[in-house]
N, C-alpha and C positions, 0 to 999 in steps of 0.2 A: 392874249399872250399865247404866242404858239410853245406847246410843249413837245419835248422828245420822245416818244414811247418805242417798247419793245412789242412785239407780237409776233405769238404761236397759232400755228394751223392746226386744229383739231379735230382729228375727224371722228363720226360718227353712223352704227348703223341704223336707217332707222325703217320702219314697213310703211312703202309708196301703195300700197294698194293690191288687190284679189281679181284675178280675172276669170272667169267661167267661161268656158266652152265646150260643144258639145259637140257628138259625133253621129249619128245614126250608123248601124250595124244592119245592112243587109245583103244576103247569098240564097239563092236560088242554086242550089248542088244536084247534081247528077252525079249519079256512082257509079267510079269506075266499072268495066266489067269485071274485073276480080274479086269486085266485093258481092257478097252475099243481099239481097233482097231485106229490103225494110218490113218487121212484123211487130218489135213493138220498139220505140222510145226509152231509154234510159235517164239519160241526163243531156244537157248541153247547155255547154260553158265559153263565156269570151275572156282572153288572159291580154288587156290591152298593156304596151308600153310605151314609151317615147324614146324614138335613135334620135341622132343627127341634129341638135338643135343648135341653131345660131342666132345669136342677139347680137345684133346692129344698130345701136342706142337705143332705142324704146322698139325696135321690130321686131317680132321673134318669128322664126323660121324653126318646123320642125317637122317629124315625120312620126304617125300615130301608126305604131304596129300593133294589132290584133289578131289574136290566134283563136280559131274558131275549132271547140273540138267537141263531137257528139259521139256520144254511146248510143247502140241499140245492140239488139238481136234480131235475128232472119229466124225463118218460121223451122221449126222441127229444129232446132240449135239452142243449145245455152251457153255457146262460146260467146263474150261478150265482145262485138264488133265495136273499133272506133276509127272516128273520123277524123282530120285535122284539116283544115284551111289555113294559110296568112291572107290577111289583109293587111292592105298600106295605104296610107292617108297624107298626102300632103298639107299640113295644116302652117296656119300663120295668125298672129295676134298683136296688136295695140299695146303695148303696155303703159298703165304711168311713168309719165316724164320722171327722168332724176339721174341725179351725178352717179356714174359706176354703177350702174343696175346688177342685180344678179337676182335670179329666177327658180324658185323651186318648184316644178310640176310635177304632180298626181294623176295619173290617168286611173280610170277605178268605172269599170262596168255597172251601169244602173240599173237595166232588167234583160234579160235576154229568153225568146219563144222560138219555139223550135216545133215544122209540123211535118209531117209526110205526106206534101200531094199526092203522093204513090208511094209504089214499091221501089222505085229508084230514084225518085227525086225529093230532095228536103227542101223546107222553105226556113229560113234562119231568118228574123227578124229585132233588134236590139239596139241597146244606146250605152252611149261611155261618154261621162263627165269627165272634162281634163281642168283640173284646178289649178289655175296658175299662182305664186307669193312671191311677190314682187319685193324685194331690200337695193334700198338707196346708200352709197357711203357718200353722203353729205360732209362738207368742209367749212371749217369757221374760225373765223380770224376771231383771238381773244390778245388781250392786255398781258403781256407777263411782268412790263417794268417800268418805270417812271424815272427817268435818273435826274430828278431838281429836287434841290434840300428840301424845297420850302414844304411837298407833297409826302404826306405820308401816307401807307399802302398797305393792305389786308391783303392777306396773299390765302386760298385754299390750294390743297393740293388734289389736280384730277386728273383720272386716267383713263387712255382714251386708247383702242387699235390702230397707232400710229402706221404697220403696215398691213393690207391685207391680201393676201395671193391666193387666185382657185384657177383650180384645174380642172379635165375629165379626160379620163383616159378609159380606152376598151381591156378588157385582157382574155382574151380566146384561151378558153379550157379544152382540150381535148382527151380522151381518157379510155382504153378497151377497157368494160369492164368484163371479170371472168363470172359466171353465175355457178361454176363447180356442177361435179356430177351429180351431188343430191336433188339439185332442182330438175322440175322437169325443160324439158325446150320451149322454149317462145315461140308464142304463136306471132302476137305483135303485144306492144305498150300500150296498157290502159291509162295511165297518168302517170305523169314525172312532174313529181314537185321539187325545186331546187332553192336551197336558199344559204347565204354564207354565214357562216359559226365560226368561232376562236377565231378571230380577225385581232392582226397586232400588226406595229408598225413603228419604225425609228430611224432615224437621219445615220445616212451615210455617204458623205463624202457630199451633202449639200444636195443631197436625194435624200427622196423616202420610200423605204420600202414597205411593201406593203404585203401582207400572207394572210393566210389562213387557210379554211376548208371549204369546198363546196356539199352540203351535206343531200344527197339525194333520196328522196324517198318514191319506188318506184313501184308500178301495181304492172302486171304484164299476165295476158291471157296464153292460156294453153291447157293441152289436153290431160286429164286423169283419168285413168280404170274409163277408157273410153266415153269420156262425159268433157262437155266442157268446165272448166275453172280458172281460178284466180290465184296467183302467186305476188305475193308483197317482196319486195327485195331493198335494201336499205346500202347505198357505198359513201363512204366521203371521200372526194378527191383532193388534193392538197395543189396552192395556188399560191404564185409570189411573181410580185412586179414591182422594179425600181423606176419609180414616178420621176423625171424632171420637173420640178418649179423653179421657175426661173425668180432665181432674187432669194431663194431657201437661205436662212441660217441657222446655225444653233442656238436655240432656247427657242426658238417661234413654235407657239403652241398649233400642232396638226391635228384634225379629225377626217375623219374618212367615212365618205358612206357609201354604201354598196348596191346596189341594182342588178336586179339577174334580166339583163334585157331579152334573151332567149336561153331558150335549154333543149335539144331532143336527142333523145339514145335513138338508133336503129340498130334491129338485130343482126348479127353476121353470118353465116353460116357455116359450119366447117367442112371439111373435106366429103365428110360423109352425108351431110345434108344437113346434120344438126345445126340448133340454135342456141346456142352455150355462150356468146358472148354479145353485148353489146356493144356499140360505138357512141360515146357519149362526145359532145360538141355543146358547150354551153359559153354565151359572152355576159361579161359582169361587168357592168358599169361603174366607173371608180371615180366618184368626188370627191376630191381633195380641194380643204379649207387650210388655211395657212395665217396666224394670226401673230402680228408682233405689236407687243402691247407696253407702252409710253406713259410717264406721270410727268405733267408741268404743273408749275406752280400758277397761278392766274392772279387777276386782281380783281377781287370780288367786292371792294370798297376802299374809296381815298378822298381825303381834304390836302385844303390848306391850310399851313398855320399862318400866312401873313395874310391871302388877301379872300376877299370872296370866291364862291366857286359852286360848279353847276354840275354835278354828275350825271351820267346818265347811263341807263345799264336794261344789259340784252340778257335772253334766255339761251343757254348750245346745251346739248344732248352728251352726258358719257357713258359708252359703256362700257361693260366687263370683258376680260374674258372669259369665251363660254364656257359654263361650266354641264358639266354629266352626270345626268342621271338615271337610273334603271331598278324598273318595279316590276314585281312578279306578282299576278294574280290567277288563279286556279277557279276554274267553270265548271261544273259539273250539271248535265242534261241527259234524261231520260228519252231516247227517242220508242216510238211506240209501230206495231205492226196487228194490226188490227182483226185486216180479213183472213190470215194465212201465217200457221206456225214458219222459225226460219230454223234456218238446219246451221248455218255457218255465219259468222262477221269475215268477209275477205278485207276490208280494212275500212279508217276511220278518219279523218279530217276535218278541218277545221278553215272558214274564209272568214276574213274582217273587213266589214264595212263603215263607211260615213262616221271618221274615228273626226270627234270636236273636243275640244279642251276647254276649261273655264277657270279664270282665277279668281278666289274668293276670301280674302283676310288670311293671305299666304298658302291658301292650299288649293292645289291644282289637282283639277278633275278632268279623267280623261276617261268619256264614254264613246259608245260604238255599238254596231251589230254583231254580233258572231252565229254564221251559219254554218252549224253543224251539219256534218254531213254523215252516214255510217251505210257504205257496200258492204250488203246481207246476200244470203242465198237462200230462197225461200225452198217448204218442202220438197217441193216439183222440179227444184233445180235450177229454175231460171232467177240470171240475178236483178235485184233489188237496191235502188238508192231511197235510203229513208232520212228525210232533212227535217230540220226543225232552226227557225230562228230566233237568236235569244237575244237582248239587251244585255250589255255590260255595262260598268261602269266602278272606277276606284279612284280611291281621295288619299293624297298624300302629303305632308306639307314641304314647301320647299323655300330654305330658308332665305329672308329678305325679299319674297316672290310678291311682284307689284303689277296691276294690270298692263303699263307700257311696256314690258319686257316681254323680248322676243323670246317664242319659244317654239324650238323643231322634234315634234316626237313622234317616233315610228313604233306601229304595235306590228308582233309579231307572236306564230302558235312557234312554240318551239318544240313541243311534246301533246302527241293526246294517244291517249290512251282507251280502251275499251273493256267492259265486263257484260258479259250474256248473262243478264239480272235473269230470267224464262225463256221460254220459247217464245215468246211474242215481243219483250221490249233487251232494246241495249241502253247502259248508261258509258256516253261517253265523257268522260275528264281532258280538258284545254288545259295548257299551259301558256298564259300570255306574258310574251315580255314588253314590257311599255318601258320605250329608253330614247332619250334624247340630249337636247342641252340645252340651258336657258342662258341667254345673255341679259345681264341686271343693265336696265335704263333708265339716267336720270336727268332728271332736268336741272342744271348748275345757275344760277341768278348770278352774274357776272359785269366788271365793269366793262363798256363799249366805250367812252369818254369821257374825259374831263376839261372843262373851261373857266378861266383864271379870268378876273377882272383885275387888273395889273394895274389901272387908274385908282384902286381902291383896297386900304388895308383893315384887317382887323382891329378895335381901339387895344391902346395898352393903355388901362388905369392903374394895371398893378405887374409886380415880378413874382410875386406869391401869394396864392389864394388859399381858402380852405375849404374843404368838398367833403359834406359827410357822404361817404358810400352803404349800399345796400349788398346786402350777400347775395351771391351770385352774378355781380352785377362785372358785366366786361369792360377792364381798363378801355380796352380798344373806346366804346362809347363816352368813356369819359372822357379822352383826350380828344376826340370827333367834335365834342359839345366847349371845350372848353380853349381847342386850338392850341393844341400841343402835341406834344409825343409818347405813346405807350412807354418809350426806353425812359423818359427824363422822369415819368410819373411812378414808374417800379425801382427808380436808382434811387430816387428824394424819400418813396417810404421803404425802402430795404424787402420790395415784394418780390414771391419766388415766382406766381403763378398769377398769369394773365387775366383773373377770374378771383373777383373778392369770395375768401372763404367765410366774412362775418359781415357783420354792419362794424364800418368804421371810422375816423377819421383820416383824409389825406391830405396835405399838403401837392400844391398842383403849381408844378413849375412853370411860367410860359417861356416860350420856345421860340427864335428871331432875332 
């Protein structure tokens, strides 16, 4: 007997798979003539990101930019010199097969050495892991109706991201900043960190807009009482872009996440020669997720009451949606200076590496590297990077949190701070923000079919039985077993709830 059914498409996200690839970093540099002679090494840093990517069902197409920047000093100088290069990498990857792919990449520098063949030529040699996290929006036909008397039907109710829209858009910052007459003039910028703060956003007109701050924290060399030194300078610039998604409505839950793909100030100079202003030029990367989230009813079990019958039932995936969270933990690390008192802290930092997350009887652990960093000025005047690297690691619980649930968390320093504990050591204090969103995944047992033997009915020896019941025990099963109906078995004993609250007697009507 062919039956008529109802069915819903239900989609779900779920993780196709991790991809790794890697980059080799290397430059052979010669210095300009305007640059001063290599005498000693400071630091040197690779700042990878990823522009341009395009996925073409399982292809991905992108482009790995790397910013190569060295500190030293030249001999008889304690102005701290630095270098920048870009690099650019055409890169492409494989991804796992799957319906609607969307892709989260990580690019994240693994070691990077830096030598001086000479006086004017560097040898830069390094590597950058790009992680690739692949999400599939898989679709699946489920059961929502049966419309023949003879079938009765268990319905659960699940909820599933019926629609889901992503975007990425650029937004070009541009900004003079003024540095005021207290400071002294630039020489050039020793480091620009850039990162976006107060970030908000809400639907207007079937757009979203998108704001906040660019907060910059900016180190820049230049002269004092005829010596070289180090000036820290801190601006936040303010930023807003109204996103088209095409298909946006009201109520679809948006998240936004932010990327500073590049950042560089250059200094300007004014009439008189001075360097009183910079020109800042930074692009932020803006993903926008757009989530509209649906409950159908399903049929997650059914008989018959006249004739035999064969059920047969599938597993589909539902998820939430994502929700947000955000945890603050505080580091505190003593860096040490051994051979040589310091006279000054010019400033303090903080990098986060090889951040893993684990879930364990609902609580989610999120560890990582953090290397500190602290620019000192030792007695003699020339300056100093003094690093130390630390393990982290914090435990929070996050309610209903189950291994198959997806989860995206970004650690960030948001604050660190410093104290000249002697002349020999500094304690720097991290502010880490660990924030993301989990989406809950679950596995629903649901009916795929049912087949009627319509040559063959159930016996009637009787119109009324009697059935002792057990507490707790689901009418739903006893009408399954006995070839009736939940409604005919709670109207014959006057029950309010579909669940015996004692052991008791019932009366069991049959039903046809």
């Amino acid at each position: 007997m062919e039956l008529k059914t109802s069915q819903a498409v239900i989609t779900a996200n779920e993780p196709t798979g991790n991809v790794l690839q890697e980059q080799g970093i290397e430059l052979d540099y010669v210095l300009p003539d305007y640059y001063p002679d290599v005498c000693k090494l400071i630091k040197c840093w690779v700042n990878p990101a990823v522009i341009n990517e395009t996925l073409n069902g399982s292809r991905l197409s992108y482009e790995l930019k790397a910013e190569v920047r060295i500190l030293y000093c030249s001999e008889n100088s304690n102005v701290l010199q630095c270098v920048t290069q870009i690099l650019r990498f055409p890169k492409s990857a494989e991804l796992p097969a799957g319906e609607n792919l969307t892709v989260d990449i990580l690019p994240e520098c693994d070691y990077v050495n830096c030598r001086a063949v000479s006086r004017r030529r560097l040898d830069v040699r390094g590597a950058v892991t790009i992680r690739m996290k692949t999400h599939s929006v898989r679709q699946q036909e489920a059961l929502t109706d049966i419309p023949e008397k003879e079938i009765q039907l268990r319905k659960i109710p699940v909820q599933y991201p019926a629609v889901q829209l992503h975007t990425v858009k650029s937004i070009i910052v541009s900004e003079e900043l003024d540095l005021g007459t207290a400071k002294p003039p630039v020489l050039h910028v020793v480091r620009c960190d850039a990162r976006a703060v107060e970030q908000s956003q809400k639907l207007i007109s079937g757009k979203l807009m998108v704001q906040g701050n660019l907060q910059l924290q900016l180190l820049y060399a230049c002269e004092s009482e005829g010596d070289g030194s180090l000036e820290p300078m801190a601006f936040r610039i303010p930023y807003s872009q109204l996103i088209d998604i095409d298909g946006l409505e009201e109520g679809d839950e948006c998240r936004t996440q932010i990327e500073i793909v590049s950042c560089e100030t250059k200094p300007i100079a004014n009439a008189e020669g001075d360097v009183r202003q910079l020109k800042c030029e930074a692009e932020l990367r803006v993903s926008c997720v757009a989530v509209r989230m649906a409950t159908e009813s399903l049929v997650n079990d059914a008989f018959s009451t006249e004739h035999p019958y064969q059920c047969e039932y599938m597993e589909l995936v539902s998820s939430s949606t994502p929700a947000l969270f955000s945890e603050m933990l505080t580091k505190t690390v003593n860096l040490s200076c051994t051979d040589e008192e310091l006279d000054c802290v010019y400033d303090a930092w903080c990098e986060i590496h090889n951040v893993t997350t684990a879930i364990e009887s609902g609580i989610l652990t999120i560890s990582g590297m953090l290397n500190n960093q602290v620019l000192v000025r030792e007695q003699s005047g020339m300056p100093r990077l003094l690093e130390r690297e630390e393990p982290f690691e914090h435990h929070f619980p996050v309610m209903d949190l189950e291994n198959q649930d997806l989860l995206q968390v970004n650690v960030t320093a948001e604050n660190c701070s410093y104290t000249l504990n002697s002349t020999t050591e500094v304690a720097l204090k991290a502010e880490l923000r660990m924030e993301g969103t989990v989406t809950h995944c679950r596995t629903v047992k649901v009916l795929s079919d049912i087949s009627i033997q319509e040559d063959e009915t159930h016996p009637r020896q009787y119109a009324l039985k009697l059935y002792f019941g057990k507490k707790n025990e689901p009418i739903w099963e006893i009408a399954k077993r006995c070839y009736t109906s939940v409604e005919a078995i709670m109207e014959e004993n006057d029950l309010t709830q579909e669940t015996l609250t004692d052991d008791e007697m019932l009366l069991i009507p049959i039903v046809g």
